[in-house]
C-alpha positions in Angstrom: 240.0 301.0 -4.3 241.6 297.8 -3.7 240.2 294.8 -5.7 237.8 292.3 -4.5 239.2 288.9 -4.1 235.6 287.3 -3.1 236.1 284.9 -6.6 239.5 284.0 -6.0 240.6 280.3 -4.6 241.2 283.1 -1.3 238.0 282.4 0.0 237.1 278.1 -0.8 237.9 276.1 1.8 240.9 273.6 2.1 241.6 271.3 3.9 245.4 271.4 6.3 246.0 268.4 7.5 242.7 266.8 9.5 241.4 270.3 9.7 239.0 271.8 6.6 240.1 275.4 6.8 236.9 278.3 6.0 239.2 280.2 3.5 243.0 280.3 2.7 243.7 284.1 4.8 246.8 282.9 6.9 247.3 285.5 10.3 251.3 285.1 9.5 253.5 284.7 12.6 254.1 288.4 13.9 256.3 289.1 16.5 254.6 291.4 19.0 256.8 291.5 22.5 253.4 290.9 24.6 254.0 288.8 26.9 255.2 288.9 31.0 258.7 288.7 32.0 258.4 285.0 32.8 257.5 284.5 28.7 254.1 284.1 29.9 250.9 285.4 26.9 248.9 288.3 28.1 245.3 288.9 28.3 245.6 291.2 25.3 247.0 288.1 23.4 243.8 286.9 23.9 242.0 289.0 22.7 244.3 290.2 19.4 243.9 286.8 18.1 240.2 286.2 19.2 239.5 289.7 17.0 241.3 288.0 14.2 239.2 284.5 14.1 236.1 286.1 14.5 236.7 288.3 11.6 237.0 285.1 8.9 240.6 284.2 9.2 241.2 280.6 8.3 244.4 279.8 10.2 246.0 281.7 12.6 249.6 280.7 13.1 251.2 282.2 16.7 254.6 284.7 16.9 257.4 282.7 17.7 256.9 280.7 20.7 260.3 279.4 22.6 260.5 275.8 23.4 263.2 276.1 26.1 265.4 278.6 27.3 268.5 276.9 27.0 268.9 277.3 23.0 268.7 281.4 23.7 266.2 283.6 25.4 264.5 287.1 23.8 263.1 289.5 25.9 259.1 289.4 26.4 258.8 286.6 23.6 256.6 284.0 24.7 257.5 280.6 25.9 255.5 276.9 26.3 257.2 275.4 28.7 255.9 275.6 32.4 252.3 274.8 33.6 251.6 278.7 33.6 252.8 279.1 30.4 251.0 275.7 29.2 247.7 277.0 30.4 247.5 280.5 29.1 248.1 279.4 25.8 245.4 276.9 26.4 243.2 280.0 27.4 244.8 281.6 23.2 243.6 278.3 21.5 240.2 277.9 23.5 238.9 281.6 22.6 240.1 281.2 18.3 238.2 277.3 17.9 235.0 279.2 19.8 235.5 281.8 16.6 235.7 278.5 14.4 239.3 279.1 13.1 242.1 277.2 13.7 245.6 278.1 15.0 249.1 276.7 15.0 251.7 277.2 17.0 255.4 278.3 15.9 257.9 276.8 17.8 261.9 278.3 17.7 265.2 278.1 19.2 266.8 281.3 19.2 270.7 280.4 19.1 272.9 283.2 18.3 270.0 285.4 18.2 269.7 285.9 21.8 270.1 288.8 24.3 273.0 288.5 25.8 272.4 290.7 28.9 269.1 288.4 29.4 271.4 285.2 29.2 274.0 286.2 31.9 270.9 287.8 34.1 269.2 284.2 33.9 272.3 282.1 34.2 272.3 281.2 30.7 275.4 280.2 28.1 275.2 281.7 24.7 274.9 279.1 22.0 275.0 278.3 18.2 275.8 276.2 15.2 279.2 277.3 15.6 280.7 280.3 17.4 280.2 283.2 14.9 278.5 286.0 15.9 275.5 287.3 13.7 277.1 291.1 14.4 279.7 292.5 16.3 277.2 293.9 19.0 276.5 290.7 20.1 280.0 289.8 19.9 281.0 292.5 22.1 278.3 293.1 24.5 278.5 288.8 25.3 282.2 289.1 25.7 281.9 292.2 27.9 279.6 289.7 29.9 281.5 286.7 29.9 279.1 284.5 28.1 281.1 284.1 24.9 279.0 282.2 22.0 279.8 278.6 21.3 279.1 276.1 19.2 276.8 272.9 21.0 277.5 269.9 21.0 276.5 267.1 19.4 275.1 265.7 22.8 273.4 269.4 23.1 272.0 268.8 19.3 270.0 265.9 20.4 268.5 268.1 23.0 267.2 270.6 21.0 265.2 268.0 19.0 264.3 266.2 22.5 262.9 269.8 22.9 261.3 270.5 20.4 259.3 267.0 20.5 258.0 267.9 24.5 256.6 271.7 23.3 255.2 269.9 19.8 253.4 267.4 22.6 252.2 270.2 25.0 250.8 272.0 22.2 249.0 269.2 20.4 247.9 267.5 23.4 247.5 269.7 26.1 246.5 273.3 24.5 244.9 271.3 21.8 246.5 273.4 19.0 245.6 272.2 15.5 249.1 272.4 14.0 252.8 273.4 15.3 255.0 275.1 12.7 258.8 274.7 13.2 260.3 277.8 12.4 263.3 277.1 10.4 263.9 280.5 9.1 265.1 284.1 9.5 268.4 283.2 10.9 267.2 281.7 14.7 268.3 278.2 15.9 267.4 275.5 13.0 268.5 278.5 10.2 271.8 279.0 11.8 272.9 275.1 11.0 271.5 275.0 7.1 272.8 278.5 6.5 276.4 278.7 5.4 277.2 282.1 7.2 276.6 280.7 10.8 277.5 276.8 10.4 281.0 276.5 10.2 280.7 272.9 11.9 283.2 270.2 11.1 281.1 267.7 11.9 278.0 265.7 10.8 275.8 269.0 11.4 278.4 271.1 9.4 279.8 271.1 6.0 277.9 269.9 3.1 273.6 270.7 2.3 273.0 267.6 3.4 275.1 267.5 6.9 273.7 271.8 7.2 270.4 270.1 6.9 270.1 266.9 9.5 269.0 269.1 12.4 266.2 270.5 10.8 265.3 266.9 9.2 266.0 265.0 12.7 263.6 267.6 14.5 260.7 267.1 11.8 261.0 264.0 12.0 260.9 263.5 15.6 258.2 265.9 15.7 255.9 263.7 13.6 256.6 260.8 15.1 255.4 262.3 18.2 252.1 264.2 17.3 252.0 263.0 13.6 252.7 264.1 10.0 249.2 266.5 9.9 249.7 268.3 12.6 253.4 268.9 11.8 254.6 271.9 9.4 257.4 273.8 8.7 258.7 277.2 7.9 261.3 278.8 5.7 263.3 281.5 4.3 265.2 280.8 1.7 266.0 284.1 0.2 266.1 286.3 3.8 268.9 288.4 4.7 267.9 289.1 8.4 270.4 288.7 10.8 273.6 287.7 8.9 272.3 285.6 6.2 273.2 286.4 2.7 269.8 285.3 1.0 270.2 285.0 -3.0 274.1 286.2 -2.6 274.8 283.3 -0.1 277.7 280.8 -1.3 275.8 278.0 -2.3 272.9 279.2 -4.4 269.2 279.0 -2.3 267.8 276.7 -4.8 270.2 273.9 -3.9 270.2 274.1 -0.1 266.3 274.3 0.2 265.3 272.3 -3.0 267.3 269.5 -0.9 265.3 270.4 2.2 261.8 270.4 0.2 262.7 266.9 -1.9 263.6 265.4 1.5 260.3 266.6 3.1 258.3 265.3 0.2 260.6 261.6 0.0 258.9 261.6 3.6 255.3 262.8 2.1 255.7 259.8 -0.8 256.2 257.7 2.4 253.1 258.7 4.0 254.3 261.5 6.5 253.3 264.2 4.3 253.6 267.8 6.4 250.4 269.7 7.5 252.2 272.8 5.2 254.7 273.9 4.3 255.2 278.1 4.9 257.2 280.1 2.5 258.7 283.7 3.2 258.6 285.2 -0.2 261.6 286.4 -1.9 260.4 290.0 -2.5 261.0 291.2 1.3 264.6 292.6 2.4 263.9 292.7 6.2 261.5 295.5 6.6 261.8 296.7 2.9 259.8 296.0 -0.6 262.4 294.7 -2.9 262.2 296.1 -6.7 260.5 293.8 -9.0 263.1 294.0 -11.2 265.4 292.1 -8.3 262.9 289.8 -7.2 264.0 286.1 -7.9 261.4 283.9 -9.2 260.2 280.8 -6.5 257.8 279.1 -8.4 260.6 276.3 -8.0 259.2 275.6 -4.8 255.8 274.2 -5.8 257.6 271.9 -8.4 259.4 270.3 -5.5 256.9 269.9 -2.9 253.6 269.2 -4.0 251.2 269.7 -0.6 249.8 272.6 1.0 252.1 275.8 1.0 251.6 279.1 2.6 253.3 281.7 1.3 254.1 285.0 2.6 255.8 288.2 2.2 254.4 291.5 0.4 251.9 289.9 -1.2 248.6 292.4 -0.5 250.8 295.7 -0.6 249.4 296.2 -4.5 245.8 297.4 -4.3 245.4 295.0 -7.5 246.7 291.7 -5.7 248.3 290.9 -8.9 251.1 288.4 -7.2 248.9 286.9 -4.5 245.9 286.0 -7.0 248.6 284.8 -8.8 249.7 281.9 -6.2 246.2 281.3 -5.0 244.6 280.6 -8.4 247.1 279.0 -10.0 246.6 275.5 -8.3 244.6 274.4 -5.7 246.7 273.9 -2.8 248.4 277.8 -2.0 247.6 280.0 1.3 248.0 283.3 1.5 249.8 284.8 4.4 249.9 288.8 5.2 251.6 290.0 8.7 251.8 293.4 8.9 248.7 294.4 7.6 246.7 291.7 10.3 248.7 293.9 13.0 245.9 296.6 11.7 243.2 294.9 10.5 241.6 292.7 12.6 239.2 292.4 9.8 241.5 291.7 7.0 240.0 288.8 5.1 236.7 290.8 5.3 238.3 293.1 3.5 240.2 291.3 1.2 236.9 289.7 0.5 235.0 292.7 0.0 237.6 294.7 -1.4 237.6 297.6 1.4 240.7 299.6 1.7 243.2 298.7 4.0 243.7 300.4 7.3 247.9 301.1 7.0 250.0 299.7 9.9 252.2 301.5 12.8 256.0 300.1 12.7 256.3 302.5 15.5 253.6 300.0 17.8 254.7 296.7 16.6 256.8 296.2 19.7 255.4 298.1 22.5 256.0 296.4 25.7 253.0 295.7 27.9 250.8 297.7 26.0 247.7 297.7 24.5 248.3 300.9 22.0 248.6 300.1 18.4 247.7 296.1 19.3 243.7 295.9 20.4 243.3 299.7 19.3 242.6 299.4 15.3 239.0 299.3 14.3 236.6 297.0 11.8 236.3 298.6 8.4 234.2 302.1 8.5 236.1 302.5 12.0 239.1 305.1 12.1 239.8 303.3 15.9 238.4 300.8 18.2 235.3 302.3 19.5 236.9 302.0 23.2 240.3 302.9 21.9 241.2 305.3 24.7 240.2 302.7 27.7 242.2 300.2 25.7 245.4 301.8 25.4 244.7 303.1 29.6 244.5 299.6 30.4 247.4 297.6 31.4 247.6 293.8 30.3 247.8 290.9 32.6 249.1 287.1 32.2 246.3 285.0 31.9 247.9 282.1 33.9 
């Protein structure tokens, strides 16, 4: 039987920003493909993340959410852009404060990452840091198209921050989200300029850590400026190795590129704009895969740099004894803990985790089921195999809310 973490720092309360969180159970962003084919959430969206903020999740942070389809499009991602859009995710953040949690929203460009049948169908141009493909797929697929990848511009850089400060504004002051997380990780838009592999810019975006860094600096900066410092936060990835980057065998060493992104962000902090959080994909994850321990670099340089709140995620409730997350969470007073996969089948998971229940195992095979409710609102509670209505749930077919 799993271990109880009911006397761990898991379950005090912190405080994020202006928000004092119940516990420190992050719902990590995880990618579900439930939305319409005009990037609008579902009905079921709804309700997956009502299920989780009724069952004692502290924060809730959202899949990533698109903040304009110019920087790339992905097929049935979600978007928060128009007024429909706008509104249903209103409807999202409504339903979790009534569960007293809190939620934030995780905002991307998707760059080089992008579909390119989806960008010639909507008129689109493929765009990146530079013009390097992440695979040669994409390559030829876009140049079967005619949408070759190319690098923006610098005038088309100032746009993507200009973007990203209208979607921080409708989600902070319209859907009344509690936090926005710019995603700066897994290879999408804001990963493809600091990482090496994809930025092979000339210019003040390209080059050195610092020049591979200004994008991701100007947008956090505009973003706070706009909705302010605690309500900002930021993710990263320094060790990944999704979607061309290298991760530990990169060129320049992690350490060096991100330690100069964290010191940065904490100059700011120093300065009085210190981030919300900060949200850490742990180096023990190759994509899907469990790395060996014996592999596993060690990231406790990350605390030693930035010194506010930092969420960290990545196989970190997969051992029954929660050796490495009791770790984090008890050794200072400032560490969430974020699980993904394992929220995809536990709607109860910090329940669990509390009470040390087993944990229901997820279905890869469901994660990305297009308009359906199988394997999304179909898990039970603990002491449920299913939902008790799982056969009318996976019958019925999801609708946009707006």
């Amino acid at each position: 039987m799993p271990t109880s973490l009911a006397n761990t720092n898991l379950f005090k309360s912190i405080k994020v920003g202006d928000y004092e969180l119940q516990n420190r159970v992050v719902h990590a962003p995880t990618t579900r493909v439930r939305v319409s084919e005009d990037f609008v959430p579902l009905d079921s969206m709804l309700k997956y993340y009502e299920e989780r903020a009724e069952n004692e999740c502290g924060l809730l942070i959202t899949e990533s959410v698109m903040v304009s389809p110019r920087w790339g499009i992905m097929g049935c991602w979600p978007m928060i852009s128009t007024d429909s859009q706008l509104k249903a995710w209103g409807k999202i953040v409504q339903a979790v404060h009534n569960k007293k949690s809190r939620i934030s929203c995780q905002l991307f460009g998707v760059g080089r990452a992008a579909v390119p049948e989806l960008l010639k169908q909507k008129g689109l141009q493929f765009v990146g840091a530079s013009a390097i493909y992440q695979d040669e797929e994409s390559q030829n697929i876009a140049e079967k198209l005619g949408i070759p990848l190319r690098a923006l511009t610098v005038s088309e850089i100032h746009q993507v921050t200009k973007d990203f400060v209208v979607a921080a504004k409708n989600c902070i002051l319209v859907d009344k989200f509690d936090y926005v997380e710019i995603h700066a990780a897994n290879m999408y838009l804001l990963n493809q300029f600091i990482d090496e592999e994809s930025n092979h810019r000339t210019d003040q975006y390209g080059g050195s850590i610092e020049n591979r860094s200004r994008l991701v600096l100007e947008v956090i900066d505009a973003v706070m400026e706009a909705i302010g410092p605690q309500h900002t936060a930021i993710r990263l990835s320094p060790y990944s190795r999704f979607q061309g980057s290298k991760g530990i065998d990169s060129k320049t060493d992690p350490i060096a590129t991100y330690g100069y992104i964290l010191s940065e962000l904490e100059r700011r902090a120093k300065h009085g704009k210190r981030l919300a959080y900060v949200s850490f994909v742990e180096p023990n994850i190759f994509g899907a895969e469990a790395i060996e321990e014996a592999y596993v670099p060690d990231s406790s340089w990350v605390n030693e740099i930035w010194k506010g709140i930092i969420i960290r995620t990545g196989n970190l409730i997969h051992d029954e004894k929660y050796k490495l997350l009791k770790k984090y969470v008890d050794g200072d007073d400032r560490t969430l803990i974020g699980a993904s996969r394992y929220y995809s089948s536990n709607p109860d998971l910090a329940t669990r985790l509390k009470n040390g229940y087993a944990l229901t195992k997820y279905d890869r095979s469901s994660f990305y089921k297009l308009m359906s409710n199988q394997g999304y609102l179909t898990w039970g509670n603990y002491g449920e195999d299913n939902h008790k209505y799982a056969s009318e749930i996976s019958r019925t077919i999801p609708k946009p809310l707006a």
